[in-house]
VEXDREN-2710 file (C-alpha; in Angstrom, 1 decimal):
% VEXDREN-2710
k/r/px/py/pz
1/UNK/133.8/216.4/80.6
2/UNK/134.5/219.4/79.2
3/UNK/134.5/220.8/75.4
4/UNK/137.6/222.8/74.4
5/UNK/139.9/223.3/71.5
6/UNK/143.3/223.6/70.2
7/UNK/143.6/227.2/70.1
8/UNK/146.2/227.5/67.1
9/UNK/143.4/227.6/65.2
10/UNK/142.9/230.8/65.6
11/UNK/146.4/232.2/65.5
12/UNK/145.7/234.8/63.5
13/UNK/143.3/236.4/65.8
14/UNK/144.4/238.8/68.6
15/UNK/144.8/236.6/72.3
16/UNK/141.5/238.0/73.7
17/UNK/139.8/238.3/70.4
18/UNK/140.1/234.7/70.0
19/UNK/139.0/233.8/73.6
20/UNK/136.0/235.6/73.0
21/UNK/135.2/233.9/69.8
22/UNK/135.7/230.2/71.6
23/UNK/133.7/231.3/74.3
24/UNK/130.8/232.9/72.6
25/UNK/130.8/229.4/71.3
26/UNK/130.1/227.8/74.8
27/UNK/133.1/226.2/74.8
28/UNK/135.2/225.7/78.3
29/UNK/138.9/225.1/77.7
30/UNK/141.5/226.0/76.1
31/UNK/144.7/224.3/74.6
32/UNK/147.7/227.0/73.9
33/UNK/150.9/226.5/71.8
34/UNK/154.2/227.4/73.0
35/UNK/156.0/226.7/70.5
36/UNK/157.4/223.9/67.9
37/UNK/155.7/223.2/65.3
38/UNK/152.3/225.4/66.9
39/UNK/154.2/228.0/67.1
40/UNK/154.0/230.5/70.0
41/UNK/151.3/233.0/69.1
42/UNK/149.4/233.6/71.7
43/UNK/151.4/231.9/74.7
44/UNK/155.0/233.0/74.6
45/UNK/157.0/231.2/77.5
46/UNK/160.1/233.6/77.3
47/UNK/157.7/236.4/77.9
48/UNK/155.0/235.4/80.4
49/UNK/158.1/233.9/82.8
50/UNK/160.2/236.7/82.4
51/UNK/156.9/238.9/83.5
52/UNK/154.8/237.9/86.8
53/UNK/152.7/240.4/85.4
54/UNK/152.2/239.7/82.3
55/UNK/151.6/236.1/83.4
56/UNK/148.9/237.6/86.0
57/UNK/147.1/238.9/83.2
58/UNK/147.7/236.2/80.7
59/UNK/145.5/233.8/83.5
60/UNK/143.3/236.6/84.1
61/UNK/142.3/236.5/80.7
62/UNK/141.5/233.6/79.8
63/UNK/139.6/232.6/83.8
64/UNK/137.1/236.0/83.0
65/UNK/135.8/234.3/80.3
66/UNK/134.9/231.1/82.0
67/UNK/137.7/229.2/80.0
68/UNK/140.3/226.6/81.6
69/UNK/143.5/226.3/80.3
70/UNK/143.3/222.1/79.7
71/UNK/147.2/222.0/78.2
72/UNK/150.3/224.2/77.2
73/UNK/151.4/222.4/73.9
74/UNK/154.8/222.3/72.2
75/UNK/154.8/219.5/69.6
76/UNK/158.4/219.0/68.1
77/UNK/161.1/216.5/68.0
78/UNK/163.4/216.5/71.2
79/UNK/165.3/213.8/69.8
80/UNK/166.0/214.9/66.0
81/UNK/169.7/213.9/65.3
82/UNK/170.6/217.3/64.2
83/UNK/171.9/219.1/67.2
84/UNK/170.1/222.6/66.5
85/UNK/167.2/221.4/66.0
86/UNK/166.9/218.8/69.1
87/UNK/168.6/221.5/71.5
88/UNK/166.0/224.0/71.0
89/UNK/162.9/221.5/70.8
90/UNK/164.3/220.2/74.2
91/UNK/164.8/223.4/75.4
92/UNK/160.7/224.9/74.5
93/UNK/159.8/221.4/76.4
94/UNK/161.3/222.6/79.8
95/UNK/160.1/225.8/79.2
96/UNK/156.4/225.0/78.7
97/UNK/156.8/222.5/81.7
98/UNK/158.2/225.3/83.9
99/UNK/155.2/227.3/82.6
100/UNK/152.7/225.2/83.0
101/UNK/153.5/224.9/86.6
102/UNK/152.9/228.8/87.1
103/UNK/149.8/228.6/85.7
104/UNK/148.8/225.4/87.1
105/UNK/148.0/223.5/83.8
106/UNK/148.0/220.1/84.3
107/UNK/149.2/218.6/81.1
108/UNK/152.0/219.5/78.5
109/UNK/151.3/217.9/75.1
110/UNK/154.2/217.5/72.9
111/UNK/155.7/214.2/70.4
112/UNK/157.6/211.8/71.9
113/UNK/160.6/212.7/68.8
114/UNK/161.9/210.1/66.5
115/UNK/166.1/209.8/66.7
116/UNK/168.4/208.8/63.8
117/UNK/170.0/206.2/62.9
118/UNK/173.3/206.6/64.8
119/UNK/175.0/209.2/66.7
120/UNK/176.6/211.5/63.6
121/UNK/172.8/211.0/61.5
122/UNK/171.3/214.0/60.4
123/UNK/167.6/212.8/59.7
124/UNK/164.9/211.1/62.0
125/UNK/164.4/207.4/61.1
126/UNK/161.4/205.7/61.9
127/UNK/161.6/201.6/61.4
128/UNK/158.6/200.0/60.4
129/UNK/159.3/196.8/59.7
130/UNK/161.2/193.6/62.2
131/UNK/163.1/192.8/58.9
132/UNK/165.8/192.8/57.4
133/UNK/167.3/192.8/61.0
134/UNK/168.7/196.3/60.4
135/UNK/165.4/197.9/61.4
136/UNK/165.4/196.0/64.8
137/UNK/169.1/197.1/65.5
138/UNK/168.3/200.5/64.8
139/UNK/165.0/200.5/67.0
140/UNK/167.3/198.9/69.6
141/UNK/169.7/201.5/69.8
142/UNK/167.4/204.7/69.8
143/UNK/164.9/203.0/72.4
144/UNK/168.1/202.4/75.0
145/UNK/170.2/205.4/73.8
146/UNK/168.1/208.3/73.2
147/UNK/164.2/207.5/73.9
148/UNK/164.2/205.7/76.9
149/UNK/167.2/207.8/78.8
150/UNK/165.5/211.7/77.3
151/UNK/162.1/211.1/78.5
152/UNK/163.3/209.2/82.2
153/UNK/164.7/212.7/82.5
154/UNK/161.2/215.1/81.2
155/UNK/159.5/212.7/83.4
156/UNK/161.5/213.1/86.4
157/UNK/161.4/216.7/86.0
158/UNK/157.7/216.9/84.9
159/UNK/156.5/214.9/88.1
160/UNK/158.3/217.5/90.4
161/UNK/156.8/220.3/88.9
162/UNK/153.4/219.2/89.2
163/UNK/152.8/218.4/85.0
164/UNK/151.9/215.4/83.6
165/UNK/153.6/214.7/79.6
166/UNK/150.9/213.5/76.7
167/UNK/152.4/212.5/74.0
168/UNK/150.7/212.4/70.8
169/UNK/150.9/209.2/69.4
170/UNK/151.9/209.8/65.8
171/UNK/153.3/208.2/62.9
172/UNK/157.1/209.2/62.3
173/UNK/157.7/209.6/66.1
174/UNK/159.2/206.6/68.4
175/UNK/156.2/206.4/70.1
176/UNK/152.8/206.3/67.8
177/UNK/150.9/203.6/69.4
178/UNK/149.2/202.5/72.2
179/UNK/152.2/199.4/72.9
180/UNK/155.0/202.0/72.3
181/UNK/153.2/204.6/74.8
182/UNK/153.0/202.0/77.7
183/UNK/156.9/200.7/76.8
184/UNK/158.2/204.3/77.6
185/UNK/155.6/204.5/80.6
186/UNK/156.7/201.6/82.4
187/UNK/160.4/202.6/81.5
188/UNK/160.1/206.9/82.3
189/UNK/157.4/206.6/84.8
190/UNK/153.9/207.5/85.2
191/UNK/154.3/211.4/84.6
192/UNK/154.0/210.0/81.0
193/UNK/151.3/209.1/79.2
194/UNK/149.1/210.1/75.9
195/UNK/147.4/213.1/74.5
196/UNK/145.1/210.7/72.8
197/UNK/144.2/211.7/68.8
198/UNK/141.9/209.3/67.8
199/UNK/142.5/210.8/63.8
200/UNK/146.0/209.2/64.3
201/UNK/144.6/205.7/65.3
202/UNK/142.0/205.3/62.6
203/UNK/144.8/205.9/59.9
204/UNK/147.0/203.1/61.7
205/UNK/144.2/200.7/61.7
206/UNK/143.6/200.7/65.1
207/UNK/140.2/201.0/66.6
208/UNK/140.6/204.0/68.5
209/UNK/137.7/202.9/71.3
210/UNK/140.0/199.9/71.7
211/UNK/143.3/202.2/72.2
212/UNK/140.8/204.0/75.1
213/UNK/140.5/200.9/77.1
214/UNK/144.3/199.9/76.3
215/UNK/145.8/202.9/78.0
216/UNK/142.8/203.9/80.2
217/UNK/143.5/200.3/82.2
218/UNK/146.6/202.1/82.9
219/UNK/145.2/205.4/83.8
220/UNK/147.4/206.7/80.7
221/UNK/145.6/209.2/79.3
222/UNK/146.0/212.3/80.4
223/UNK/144.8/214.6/77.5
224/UNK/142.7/214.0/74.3
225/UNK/142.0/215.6/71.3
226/UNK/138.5/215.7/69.0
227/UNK/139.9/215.0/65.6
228/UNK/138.3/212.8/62.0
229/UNK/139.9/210.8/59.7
230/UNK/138.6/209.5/56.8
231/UNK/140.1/206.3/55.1
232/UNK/139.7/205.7/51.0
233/UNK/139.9/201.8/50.9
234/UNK/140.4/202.0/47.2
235/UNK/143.7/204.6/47.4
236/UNK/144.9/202.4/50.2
237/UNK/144.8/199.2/48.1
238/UNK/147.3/201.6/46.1
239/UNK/149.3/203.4/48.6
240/UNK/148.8/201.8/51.9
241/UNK/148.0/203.2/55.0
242/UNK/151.6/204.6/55.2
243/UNK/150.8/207.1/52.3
244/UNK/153.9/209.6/52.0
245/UNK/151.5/211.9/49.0
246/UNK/150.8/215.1/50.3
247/UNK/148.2/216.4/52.0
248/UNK/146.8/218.2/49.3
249/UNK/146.0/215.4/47.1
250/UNK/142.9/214.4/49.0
251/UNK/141.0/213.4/45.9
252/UNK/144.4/210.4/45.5
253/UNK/145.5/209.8/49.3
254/UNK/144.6/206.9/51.0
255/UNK/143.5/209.2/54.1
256/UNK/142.9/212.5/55.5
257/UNK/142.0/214.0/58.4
258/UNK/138.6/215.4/58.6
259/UNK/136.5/217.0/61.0
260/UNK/134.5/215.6/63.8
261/UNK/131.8/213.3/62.1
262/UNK/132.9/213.6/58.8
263/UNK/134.9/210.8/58.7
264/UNK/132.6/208.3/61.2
265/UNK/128.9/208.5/62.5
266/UNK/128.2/210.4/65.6
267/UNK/127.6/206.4/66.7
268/UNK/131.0/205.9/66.3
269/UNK/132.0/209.3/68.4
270/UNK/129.6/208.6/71.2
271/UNK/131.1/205.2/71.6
272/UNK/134.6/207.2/72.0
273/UNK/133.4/209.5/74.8
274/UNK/131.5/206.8/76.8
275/UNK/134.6/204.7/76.9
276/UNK/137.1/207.8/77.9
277/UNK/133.7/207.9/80.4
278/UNK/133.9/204.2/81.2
279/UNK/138.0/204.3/81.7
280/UNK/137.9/207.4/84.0
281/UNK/138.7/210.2/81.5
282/UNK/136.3/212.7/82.9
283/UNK/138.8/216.1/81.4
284/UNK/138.9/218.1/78.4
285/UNK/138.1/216.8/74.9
286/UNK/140.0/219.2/72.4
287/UNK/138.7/219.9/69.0
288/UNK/141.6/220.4/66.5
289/UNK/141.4/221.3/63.1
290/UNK/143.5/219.8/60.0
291/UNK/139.9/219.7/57.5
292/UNK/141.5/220.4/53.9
293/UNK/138.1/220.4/52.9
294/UNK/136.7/223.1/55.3
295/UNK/137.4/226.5/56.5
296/UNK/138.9/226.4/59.9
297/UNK/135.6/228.7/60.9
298/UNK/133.4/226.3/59.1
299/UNK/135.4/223.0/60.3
300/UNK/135.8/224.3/64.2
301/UNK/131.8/224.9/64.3
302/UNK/130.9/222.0/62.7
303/UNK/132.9/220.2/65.0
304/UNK/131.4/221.8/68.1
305/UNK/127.7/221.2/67.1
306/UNK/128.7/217.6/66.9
307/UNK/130.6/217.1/69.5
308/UNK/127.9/218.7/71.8
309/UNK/125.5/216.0/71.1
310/UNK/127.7/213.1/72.4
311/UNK/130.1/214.8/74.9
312/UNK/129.2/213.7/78.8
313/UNK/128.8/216.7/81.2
314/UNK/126.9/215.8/84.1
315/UNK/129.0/213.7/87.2
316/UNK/127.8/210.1/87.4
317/UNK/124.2/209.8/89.7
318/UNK/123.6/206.5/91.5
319/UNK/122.1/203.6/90.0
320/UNK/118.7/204.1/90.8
321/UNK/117.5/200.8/89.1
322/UNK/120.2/198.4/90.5
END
């Protein structure tokens, strides 16, 4: 395996300023926004395939320093009912897909998207409940109408390029669990499959080792990131694990997402990387940072050092002792 990060951390820094900083920090990969909600800062897909020079150099840059580029990642909502907003999500997607095949990245991370309600809606509803029967009529109609028939097409169009799709299973999107992840799977094809956040299991209340062996049976993994989440059991007797408070009030909210090891034992985290180990995930493990109560400098680090004790580098000897 190898340790890499989420590199919108460090948007702020200059490209090659901020490969340096993840490299001094022995890390190996990579993970590069282009676009929706990341934003674009460092990996612009208009520019670098409008430019074969500019994407020469772009690889060149980040290869010198010993780094791999594990994912090109455009999180946003392909499938938001309002027009302007869907259009250009969808169109960043095909984009980062086309770019990622230039530059021979294996993986595009974005959300699955979350529809309306109807054709002429103009907000994203997510059902959470079987009943009243409205909330499986609507879940009906945006699985066969909009999810199902969007992400046939991505995957069709991924698998020829070369690029698998990881979806990040998330609450507010269609597909936020390990059963909705293998629906659209069997449905879209095999190009699709997870970028695994176990932060957004733990919050769900499911055991994130369990969703491992879940998809990894199905060889659906194909890209995971290194992020904590700590659970208040007293605020969630109050709010419930579907807490809409901000993410500010961490003192009242029921969760938050917290650095590697600062929500569960380094136990708990080695657990996490022996199954990926156990289920054939041998790629990149990608620290991201959403820490309210650290610096991203301080969270990132503290993440690293922890990680490193538990991540699983070396290929698989023989059994001597069997």
């Amino acid at each position: 395996m190898k340790l890499g990060v989420f590199a919108v951390l460090f948007s702020q820094k200059p490209f090659e300023e901020a490969l340096d900083y993840i490299a001094a920090k022995g890390l190996e990969a990579v993970e590069l926004g282009t676009g929706g909600y990341p934003g674009n800062a460092h990996c612009d897909p208009d520019t670098l395939l409008a430019d074969a020079g500019k994407l020469k150099a772009f690889k060149h840059a980040v290869e010198s320093r010993g780094l791999i580029i594990s994912a090109l990642s455009c999180h946003a909502n392909p499938l938001h009912p309002q027009k302007a907003i869907s259009s250009a999500d969808d169109a960043t997607i095909r984009k980062t897909i086309e770019l990622a095949n230039r530059l021979e990245v294996p993986v595009v991370n974005t959300f699955s998207g979350c529809p309306g309600d109807h054709e002429d809606a103009k907000y994203p509803n997510w059902p959470v409940a079987p009943w009243p029967n409205d909330f499986q009529e609507i879940l009906a109609w945006q699985w066969e109408k909009k999810v199902i028939p969007y992400w046939s097409e991505i995957g069709g169009i991924a698998e020829q390029s070369g690029v698998k799709i990881g979806l990040e299973l998330h609450g507010g999107f269609s597909v936020h669990t390990p059963a909705t992840l293998l629906r659209l799977r069997e449905a879209a094809g095999n190009a699709i499959g997870a970028n695994l956040d176990p932060s957004h299991m733990w919050w769900q209340g499911i055991d994130p080792v369990e969703a491992i062996k879940i998809l990894g049976r199905e060889n659906a993994i194909h890209h995971f990131h290194a992020k904590d989440t700590s659970i208040d059991f007293n605020n969630v007797n109050k709010h419930g694990v579907t807490d809409m408070q901000s993410y500010t009030l961490m003192l009242d909210r029921a969760w938050q997402f917290r650095s590697v090891g600062f929500g569960h034992d380094l136990k708990t985290w080695a657990d996490i990387i022996s199954t990926l180990r156990l289920v054939g995930y041998d790629y990149v493990v990608s620290i991201e940072h959403e820490d309210g109560l650290m610096s991203v400098e301080e969270g990132f680090s503290k993440a690293v050092q922890n990680l490193q004790q538990v991540l699983i580098k070396e290929p698989v000897g023989d059994m001597w002792w069997v």
